[in-house]
Structures are given as structure tokens and as C-alpha cells.
VOPAGU-2260 file (C-alpha; in pm, 1 decimal, decimal comma):
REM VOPAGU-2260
SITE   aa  ch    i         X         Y         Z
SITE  UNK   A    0    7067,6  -13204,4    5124,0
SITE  UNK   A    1    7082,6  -12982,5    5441,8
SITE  UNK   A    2    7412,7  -13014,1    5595,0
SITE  UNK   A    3    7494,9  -13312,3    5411,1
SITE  UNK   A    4    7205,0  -13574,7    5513,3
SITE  UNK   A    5    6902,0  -13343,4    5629,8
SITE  UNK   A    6    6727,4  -13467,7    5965,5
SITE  UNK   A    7    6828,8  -13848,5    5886,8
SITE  UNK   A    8    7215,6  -13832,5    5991,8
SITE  UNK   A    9    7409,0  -13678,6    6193,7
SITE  UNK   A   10    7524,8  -13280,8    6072,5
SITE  UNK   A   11    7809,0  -13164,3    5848,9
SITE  UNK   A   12    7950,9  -13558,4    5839,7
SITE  UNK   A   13    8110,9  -13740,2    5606,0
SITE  UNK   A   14    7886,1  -13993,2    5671,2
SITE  UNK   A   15    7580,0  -13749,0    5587,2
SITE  UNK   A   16    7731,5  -13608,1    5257,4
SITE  UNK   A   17    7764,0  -13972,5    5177,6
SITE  UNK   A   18    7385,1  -14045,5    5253,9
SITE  UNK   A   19    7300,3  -13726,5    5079,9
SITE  UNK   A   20    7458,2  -13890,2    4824,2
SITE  UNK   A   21    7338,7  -14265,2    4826,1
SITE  UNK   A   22    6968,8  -14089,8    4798,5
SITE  UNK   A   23    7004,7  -13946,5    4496,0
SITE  UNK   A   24    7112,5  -13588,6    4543,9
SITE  UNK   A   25    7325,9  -13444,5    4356,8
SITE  UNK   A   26    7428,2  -13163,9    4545,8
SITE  UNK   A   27    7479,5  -13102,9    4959,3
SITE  UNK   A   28    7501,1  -12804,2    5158,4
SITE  UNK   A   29    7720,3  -12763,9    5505,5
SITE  UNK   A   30    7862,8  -12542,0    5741,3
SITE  UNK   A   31    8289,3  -12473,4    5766,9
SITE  UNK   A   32    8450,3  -12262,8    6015,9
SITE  UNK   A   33    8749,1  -12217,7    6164,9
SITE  UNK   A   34    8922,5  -12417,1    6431,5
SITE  UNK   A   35    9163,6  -12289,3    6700,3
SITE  UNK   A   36    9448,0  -12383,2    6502,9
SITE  UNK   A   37    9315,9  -12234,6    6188,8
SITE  UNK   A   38    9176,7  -12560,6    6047,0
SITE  UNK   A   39    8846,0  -12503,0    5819,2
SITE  UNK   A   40    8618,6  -12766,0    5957,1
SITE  UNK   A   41    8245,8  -12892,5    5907,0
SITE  UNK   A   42    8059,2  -12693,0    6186,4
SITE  UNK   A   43    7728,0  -12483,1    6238,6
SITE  UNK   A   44    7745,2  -12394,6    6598,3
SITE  UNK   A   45    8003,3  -12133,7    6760,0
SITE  UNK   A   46    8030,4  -12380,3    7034,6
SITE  UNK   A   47    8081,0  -12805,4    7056,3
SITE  UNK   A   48    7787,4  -12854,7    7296,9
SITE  UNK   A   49    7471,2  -12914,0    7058,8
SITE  UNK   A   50    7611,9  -13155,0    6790,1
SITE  UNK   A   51    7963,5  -13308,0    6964,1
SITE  UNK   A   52    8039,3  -13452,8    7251,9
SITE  UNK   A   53    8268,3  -13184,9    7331,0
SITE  UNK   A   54    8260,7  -12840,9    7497,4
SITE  UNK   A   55    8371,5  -12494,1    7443,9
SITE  UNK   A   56    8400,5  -12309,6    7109,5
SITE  UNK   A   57    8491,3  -12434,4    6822,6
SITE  UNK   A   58    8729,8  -12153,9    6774,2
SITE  UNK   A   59    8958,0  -12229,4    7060,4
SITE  UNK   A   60    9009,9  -12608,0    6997,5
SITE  UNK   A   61    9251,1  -12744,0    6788,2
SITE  UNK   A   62    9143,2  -12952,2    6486,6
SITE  UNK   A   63    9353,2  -13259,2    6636,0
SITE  UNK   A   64    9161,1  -13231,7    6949,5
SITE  UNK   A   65    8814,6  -13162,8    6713,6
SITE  UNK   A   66    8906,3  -13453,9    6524,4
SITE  UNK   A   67    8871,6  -13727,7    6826,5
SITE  UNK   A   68    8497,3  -13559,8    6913,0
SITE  UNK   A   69    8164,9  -13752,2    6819,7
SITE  UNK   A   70    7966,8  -13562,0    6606,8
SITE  UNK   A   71    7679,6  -13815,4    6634,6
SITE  UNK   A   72    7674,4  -14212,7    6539,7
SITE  UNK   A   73    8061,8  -14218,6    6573,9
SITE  UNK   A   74    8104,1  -13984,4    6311,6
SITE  UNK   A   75    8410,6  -13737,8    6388,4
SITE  UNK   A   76    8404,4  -13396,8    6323,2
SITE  UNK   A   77    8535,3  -13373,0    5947,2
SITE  UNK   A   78    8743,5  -13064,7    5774,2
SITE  UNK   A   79    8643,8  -12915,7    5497,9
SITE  UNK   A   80    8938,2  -13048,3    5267,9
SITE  UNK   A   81    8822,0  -13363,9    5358,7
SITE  UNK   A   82    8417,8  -13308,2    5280,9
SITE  UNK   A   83    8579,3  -13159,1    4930,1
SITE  UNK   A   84    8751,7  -13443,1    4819,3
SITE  UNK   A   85    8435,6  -13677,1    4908,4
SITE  UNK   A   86    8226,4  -13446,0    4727,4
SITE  UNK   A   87    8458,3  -13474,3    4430,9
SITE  UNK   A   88    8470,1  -13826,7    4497,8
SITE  UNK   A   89    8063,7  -13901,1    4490,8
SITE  UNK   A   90    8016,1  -13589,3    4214,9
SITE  UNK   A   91    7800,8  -13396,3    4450,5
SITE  UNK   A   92    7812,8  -13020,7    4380,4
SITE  UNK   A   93    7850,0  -12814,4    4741,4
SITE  UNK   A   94    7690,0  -12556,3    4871,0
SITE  UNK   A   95    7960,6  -12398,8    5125,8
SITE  UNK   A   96    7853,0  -12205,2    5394,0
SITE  UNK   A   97    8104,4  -11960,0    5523,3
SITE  UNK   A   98    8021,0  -11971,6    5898,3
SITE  UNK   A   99    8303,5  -11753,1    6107,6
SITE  UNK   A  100    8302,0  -11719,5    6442,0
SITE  UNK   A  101    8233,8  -11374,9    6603,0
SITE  UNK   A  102    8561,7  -11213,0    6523,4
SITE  UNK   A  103    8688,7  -11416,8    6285,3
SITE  UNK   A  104    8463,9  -11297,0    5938,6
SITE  UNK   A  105    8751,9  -11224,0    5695,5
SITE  UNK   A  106    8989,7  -11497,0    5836,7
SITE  UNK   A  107    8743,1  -11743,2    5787,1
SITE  UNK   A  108    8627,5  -11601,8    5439,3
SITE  UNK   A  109    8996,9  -11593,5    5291,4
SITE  UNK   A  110    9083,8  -11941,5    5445,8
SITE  UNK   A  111    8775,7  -12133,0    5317,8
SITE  UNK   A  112    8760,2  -11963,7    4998,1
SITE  UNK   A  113    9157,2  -12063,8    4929,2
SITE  UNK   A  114    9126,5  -12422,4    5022,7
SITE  UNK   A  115    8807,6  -12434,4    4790,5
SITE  UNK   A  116    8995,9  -12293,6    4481,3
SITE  UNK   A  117    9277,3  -12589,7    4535,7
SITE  UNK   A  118    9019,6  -12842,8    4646,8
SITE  UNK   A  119    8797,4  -12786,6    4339,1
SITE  UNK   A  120    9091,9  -12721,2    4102,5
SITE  UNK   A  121    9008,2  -12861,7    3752,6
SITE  UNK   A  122    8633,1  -12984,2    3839,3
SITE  UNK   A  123    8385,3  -12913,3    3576,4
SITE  UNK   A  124    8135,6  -12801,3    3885,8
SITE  UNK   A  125    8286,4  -12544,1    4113,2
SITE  UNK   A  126    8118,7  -12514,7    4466,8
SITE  UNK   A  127    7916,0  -12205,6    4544,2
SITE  UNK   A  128    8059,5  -12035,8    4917,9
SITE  UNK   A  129    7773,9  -11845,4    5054,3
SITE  UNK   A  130    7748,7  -11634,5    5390,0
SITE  UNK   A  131    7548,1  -11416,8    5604,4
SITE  UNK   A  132    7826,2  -11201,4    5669,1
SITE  UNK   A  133    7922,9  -10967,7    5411,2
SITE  UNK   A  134    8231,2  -10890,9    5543,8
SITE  UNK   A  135    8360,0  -11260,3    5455,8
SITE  UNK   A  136    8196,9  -11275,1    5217,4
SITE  UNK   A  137    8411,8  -10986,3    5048,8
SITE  UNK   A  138    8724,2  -11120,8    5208,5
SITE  UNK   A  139    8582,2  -11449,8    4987,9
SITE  UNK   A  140    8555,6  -11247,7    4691,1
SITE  UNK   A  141    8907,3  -11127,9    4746,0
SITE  UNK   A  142    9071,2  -11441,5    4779,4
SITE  UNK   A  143    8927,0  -11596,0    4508,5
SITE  UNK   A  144    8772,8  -11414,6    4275,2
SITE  UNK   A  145    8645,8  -11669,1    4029,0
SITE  UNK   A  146    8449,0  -11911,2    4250,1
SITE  UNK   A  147    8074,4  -11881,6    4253,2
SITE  UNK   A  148    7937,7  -11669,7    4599,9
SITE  UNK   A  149    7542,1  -11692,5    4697,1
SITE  UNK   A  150    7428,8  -11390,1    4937,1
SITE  UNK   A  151    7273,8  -11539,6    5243,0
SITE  UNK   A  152    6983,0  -11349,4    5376,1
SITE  UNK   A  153    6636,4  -11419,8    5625,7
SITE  UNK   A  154    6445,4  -11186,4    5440,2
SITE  UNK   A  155    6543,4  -11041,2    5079,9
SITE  UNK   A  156    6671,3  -10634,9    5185,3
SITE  UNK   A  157    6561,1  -10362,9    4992,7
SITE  UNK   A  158    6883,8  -10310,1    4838,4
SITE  UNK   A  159    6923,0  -10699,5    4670,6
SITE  UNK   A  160    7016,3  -10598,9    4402,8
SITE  UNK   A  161    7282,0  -10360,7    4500,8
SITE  UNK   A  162    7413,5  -10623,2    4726,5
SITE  UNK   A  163    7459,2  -10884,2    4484,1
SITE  UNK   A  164    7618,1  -10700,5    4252,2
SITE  UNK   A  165    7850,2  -10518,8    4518,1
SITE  UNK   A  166    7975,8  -10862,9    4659,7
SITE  UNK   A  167    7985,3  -11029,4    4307,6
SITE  UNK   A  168    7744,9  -11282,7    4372,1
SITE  UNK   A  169    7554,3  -11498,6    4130,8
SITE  UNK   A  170    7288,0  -11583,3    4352,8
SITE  UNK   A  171    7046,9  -11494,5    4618,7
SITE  UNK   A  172    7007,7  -11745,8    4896,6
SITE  UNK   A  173    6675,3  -11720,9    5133,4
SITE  UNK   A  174    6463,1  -11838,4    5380,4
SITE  UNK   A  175    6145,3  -11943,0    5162,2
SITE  UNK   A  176    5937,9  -11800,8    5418,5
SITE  UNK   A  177    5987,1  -11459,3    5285,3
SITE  UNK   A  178    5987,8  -11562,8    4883,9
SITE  UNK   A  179    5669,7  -11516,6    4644,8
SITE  UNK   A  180    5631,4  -11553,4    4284,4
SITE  UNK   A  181    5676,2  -11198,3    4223,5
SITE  UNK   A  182    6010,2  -11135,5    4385,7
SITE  UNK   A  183    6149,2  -11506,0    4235,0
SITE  UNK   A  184    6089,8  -11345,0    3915,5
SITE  UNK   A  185    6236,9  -11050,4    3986,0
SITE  UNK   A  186    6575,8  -11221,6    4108,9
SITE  UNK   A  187    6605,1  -11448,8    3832,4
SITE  UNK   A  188    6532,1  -11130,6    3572,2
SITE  UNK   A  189    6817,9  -10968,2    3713,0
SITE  UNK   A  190    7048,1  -11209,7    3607,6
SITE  UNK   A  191    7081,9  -11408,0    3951,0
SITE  UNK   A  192    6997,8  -11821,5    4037,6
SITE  UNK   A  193    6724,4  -11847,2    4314,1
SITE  UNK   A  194    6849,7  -12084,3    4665,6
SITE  UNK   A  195    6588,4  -12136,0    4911,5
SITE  UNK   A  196    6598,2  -12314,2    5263,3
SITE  UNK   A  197    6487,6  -12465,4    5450,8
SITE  UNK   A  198    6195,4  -12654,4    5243,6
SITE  UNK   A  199    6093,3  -12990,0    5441,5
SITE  UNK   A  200    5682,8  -12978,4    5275,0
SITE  UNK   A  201    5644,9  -13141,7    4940,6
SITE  UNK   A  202    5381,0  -12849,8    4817,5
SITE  UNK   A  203    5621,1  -12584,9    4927,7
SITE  UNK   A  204    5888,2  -12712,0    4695,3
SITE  UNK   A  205    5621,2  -12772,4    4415,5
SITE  UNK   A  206    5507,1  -12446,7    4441,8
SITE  UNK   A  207    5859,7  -12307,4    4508,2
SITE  UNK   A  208    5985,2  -12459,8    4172,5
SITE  UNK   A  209    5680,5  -12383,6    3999,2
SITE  UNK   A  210    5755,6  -11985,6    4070,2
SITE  UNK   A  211    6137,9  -12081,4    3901,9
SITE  UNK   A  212    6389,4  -12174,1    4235,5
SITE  UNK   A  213    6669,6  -12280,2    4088,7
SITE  UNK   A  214    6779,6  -12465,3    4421,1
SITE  UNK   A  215    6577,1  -12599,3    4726,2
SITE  UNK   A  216    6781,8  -12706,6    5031,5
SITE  UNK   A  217    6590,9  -12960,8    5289,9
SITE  UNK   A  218    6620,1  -13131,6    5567,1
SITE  UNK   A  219    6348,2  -13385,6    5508,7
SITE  UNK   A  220    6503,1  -13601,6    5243,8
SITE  UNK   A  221    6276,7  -13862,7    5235,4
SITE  UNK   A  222    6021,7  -13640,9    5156,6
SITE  UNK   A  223    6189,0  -13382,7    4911,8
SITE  UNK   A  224    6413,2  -13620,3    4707,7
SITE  UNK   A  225    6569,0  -13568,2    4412,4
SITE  UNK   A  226    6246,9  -13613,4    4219,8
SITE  UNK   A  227    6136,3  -13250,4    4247,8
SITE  UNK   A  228    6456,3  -13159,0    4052,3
């Protein structure tokens, strides 16, 4: 479930992880980056404008002051230890996207990554942290070596395979736009699980399964429910 609920709550809530959840999925994907004070909270944008009430970025605001913001419905803007326990809470495994702000790629990498070894301490499903920035990615990887990473990427580079090996990852995570059959096969020969996003068309995620996907992320949850799994 695309940051927590899809399209049919508002993003990176508590109260869409808990829809995710009440639909049947059993596993939700959002964005956590840092606030101003250092805080690891639920946020896509560099900037409050789109999906809060508030303004400025996200970066240089205080999670106290992030905390009394609508994010949409009433929901408040959650942090990420607080999305972790629900998850643990409901079962729901997480996919957690690493999402610094400019400047702030291996702060946000170590800081996330530590709070999801406590957070996850014990589980018998660990939480995959993925990014498009290799840099946190690494400073992920350093931090805390044993959790699952997934290599974000638009397009699949040339040098995948390199890549995922480099940063330790155990999976490739793309926009299904660029996938085929061919290069699915190719991933998932060379050891690594298959993520692809966004998939909102039943027949894409038929097909996408079909080829072997080992994970389809989607915003239309109505539509691509848990029964394609």
C-alpha cells in the first residue's frame, strides 16, 4: 500500500497504514525524513505545502511544531517510531523509504536506519529501507548492517548489478514502466527480490507477477488488493 493507504487516505498517516491494513495488506510502504530537530518523520515532500497545512521545509521545523500540522482528515504528521510500532502492532511488513533532504543524505540514512534496528528489534519480519540516494543509502548500510536495503531506481542502470552488490542490497526497486520479462528474470537470477511501483492497473500487476515481481506497490487499493498476492 503506497504510502500507507494509496489514493484513498491521506499520505504517510497513521491513519493510512491502518487502512492499508484493515484492507488486507500485509505490507505498506512510506516516506521518513528528517525534521529540524532531527526527528525521523513520515514525509515525501522537501517542503509542508502539498500534503500539510503548514509551510516551509520540513527540514527546518521542529517535530513538536510538525506534530500540531494536518496532514489531511485531521491526521497529524506521524514519526517514524511511531508508524513502526503500529506496523508491529497490525503485523504489516514496511517498506521504508529513506527520503533526506538536499544536504542531509547520510544524516538521514544513519538516523532512520538506527531507529529501525531498535524499532524492529526481535520481529520475525525486519523492514526493508530503500533510497534513491546512494549516498544514504551506504550511510544505511553502515549503521546497520543487517537490515534488509532495496536500491531505488526510475530506470534499471547498466551497472545493476554492480550497484546492488556494492550497497549490499537484496533487492531492486523500480518504476514498472521500465521492467520486462527479460530483465525481471535477470534480477531475480542474480540472487535479488523484484519491487515495482507504482502499479494502479489490474493487468499490469497480472502481467507484472506473471514475469516473477516479488512486490507490487499501488496506490489504487481498491483495485490491486491483496488478491494478486
Amino acid at each position: 500500500a503506497h504510502r500507507g493507504g494509496g489514493a484513498l487516505a491521506p499520505e504517510n498517516t497513521l491513519g493510512a497504514i491502518r487502512l492499508g491494513a484493515s484492507m488486507g495488506f500485509k505490507g505498506v510502504e512510506f516516506d521518513v525524513m528528517l525534521a529540524g530537530d532531527g526527528t525521523p518523520v513520515l514525509m515525501h515532500d522537501e517542503t509542508l505545502e502539498r500534503t500539510t497545512n503548514g509551510r516551509g521545509p520540513v527540514a527546518e521545523t521542529p517535530y513538536p511544531v510538525l506534530a500540531q500540522l494536518d496532514a489531511g482528515k485531521g491526521e497529524p504528521v506521524p514519526s517514524f517510531e511511531q508508524a513502526g510500532l503500529l506496523c508491529r502492532e497490525l503485523g504489516l511488513w514496511a517498506n521504508v523509504e529513506i527520503k533526506p533532504a538536499k544536504g542531509h543524505e547520510r544524516a538521514t540514512g544513519e538516523a532512520v536506519a538506527r531507529m529501525a534496528q531498535d524499532l524492529w528489534r526481535g520481529a520475525d519480519l525486519a523492514p526493508v529501507l530503500s533510497s534513491f540516494s546512494i549516498e544514504t543509502l551506504i550511510a544505511a548500510r553502515d549503521a546497520a548492517a543487517e537490515l534488509p536495503r532495496g536500491c531505488l531506481v526510475e530506470k534499471i542502470p547498466a551497472d545493476w548489478d554492480g550497484r546492488l552488490r556494492e550497497l549490499g542490497c537484496i533487492a531492486l526497486h523500480c518504476n514498472h514502466k521500465h521492467l520486462d520479462e527479460t530483465m525481471t528474470a535477470q534480477i531475480r537470477s542474480a540472487g535479488y527480490s523484484v519491487l515495482v511501483y507504482t502499479v494502479n492497473e489490474p493487468a499490469d500487476a497480472r502481467r507484472l507477477l506473471a514475469w516473477g515481481a516479488d512486490c507490487l506497490v499501488t496506490d489504487a487499493l481498491d483495485q490491486v488488493g491483496p488478491e494478486f498476492g
